[in-house]
N, C-alpha and C positions, 0 to 999 in steps of 0.2 A: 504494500500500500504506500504512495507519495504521501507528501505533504499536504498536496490541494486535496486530493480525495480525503486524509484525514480531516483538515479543515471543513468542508463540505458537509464528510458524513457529521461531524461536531453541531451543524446546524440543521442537524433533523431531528426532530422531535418524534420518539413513540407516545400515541398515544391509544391505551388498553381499553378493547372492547369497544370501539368504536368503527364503523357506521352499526356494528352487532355486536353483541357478545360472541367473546373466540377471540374475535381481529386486534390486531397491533397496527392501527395507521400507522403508516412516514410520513409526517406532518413536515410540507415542505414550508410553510407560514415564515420560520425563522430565518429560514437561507433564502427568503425571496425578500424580507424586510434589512436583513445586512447589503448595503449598497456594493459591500466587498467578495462575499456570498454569492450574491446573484451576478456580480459581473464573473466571479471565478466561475461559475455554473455553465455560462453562457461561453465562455473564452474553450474551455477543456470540452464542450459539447460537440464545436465547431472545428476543432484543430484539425481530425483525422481526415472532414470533409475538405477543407480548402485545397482549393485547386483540382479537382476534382470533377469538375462542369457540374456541378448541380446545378438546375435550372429551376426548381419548383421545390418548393417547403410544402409538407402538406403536417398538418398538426389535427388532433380530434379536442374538443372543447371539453374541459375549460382549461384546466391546469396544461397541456399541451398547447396553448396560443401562448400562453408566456414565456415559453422556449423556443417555441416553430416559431417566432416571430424577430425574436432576436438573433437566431439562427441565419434566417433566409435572409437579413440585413448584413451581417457578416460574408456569408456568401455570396452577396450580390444577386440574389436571388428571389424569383416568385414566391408568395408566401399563400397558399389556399387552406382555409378554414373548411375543418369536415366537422358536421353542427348536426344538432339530433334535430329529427324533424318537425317541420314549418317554421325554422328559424333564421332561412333563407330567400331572398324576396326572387329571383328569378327562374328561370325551369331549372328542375334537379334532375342528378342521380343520385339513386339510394342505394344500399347495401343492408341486408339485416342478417345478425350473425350470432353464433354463441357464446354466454357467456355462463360461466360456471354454476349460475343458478336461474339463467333464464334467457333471453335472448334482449338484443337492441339493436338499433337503425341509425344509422350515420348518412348525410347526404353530402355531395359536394356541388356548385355550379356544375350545371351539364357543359359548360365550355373553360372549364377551371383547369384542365390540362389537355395539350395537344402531344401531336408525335414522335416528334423532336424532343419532349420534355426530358429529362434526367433528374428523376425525383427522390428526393430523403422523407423517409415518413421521422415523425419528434411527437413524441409524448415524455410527458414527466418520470412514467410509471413502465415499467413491463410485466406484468403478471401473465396471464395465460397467454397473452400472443391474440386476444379475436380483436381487438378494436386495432391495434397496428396492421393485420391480414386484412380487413375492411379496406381499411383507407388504401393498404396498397393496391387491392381488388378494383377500386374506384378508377385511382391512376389511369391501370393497367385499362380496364376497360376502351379510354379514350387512344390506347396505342401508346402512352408514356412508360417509360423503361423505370422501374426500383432501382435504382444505386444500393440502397440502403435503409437503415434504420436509426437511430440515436436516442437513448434514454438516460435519464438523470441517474434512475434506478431502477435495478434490476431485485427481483424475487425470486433468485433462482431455485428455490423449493417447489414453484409452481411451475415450471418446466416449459416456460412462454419462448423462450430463446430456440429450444428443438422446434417446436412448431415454427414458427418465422424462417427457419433456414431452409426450411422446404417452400419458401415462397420467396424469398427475401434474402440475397449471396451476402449482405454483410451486418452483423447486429452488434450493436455498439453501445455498450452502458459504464457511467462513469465509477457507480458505486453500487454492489452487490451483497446482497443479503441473503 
């Protein structure tokens, strides 16, 4: 483990039994309100991408735009919001996919990636792998190519990383649990 990941992980908070009893949130609250946190978050997210031709950030909402957004700035890059549904005002694609206790729907503009594109999918989180598989499905639909993937944090208990390799050639987390 570096410096920055120790740093990093210092500013996550667990918190017990939350959204349920069982669960241990990564409460990322801490390391997005340290101005130093959140830029180290964003700088070590982006490294492995630069230079790379990404052309298209695509992030799923909400804690995933605070990354994908900063991200696709860095790499001079498109940034597209994948948003649960009717939370988009012009014609959609949609996706709905599983999720370890029930399913959801992710949409993106029907014209949010073309052919040409070289896309990073960026969430906060990696647990099972279904909402980073969505959004890359989405992409791929319009003929844009996955580069990759990029997460803050990885749960490798829940085995999300196997799944994404079978769709997905590079998956990238800065801090693993």
């Amino acid at each position: 483990m570096n410096s920055k990941e120790n740093f990093l992980r210092s500013l996550i908070r667990d918190v017990p039994d939350f959204p349920r009893k069982g669960i241990i949130f990564k409460d990322i609250t801490p390391l997005l309100a340290s101005k130093e946190g959140f830029r180290v978050a964003i700088e070590e997210m982006t490294g492995f991408w630069a230079g790379r031709g990404i052309s298209k950030v695509v992030s799923v909402e909400s804690r995933g735009f605070i990354f994908g957004a900063g991200i696709a700035f860095l790499l001079n890059a498109g940034f597209v919001p994948a948003r649960k549904p009717g939370k988009l005002p012009f014609e959609r694609k949609s996706i709905t996919y599983d999720l370890e206790y029930g399913t959801d729907t992710i949409e993106v503009h029907a014209d949010a990636f073309s052919k040409n594109d070289r896309v990073l999918v960026v969430d906060d989180l990696l647990a099972t792998g279904g909402t980073a598989c969505a959004a890359a499905i989405l992409a791929e639909q319009s003929g844009a190519v996955i580069e990759g993937a990029q997460f803050l944090i990885e749960l490798e208990f829940l085995k999300g990383r196997e799944k994404l390799l079978k769709k997905i050639p590079v998956v990238k987390s800065i801090i693993v649990f």
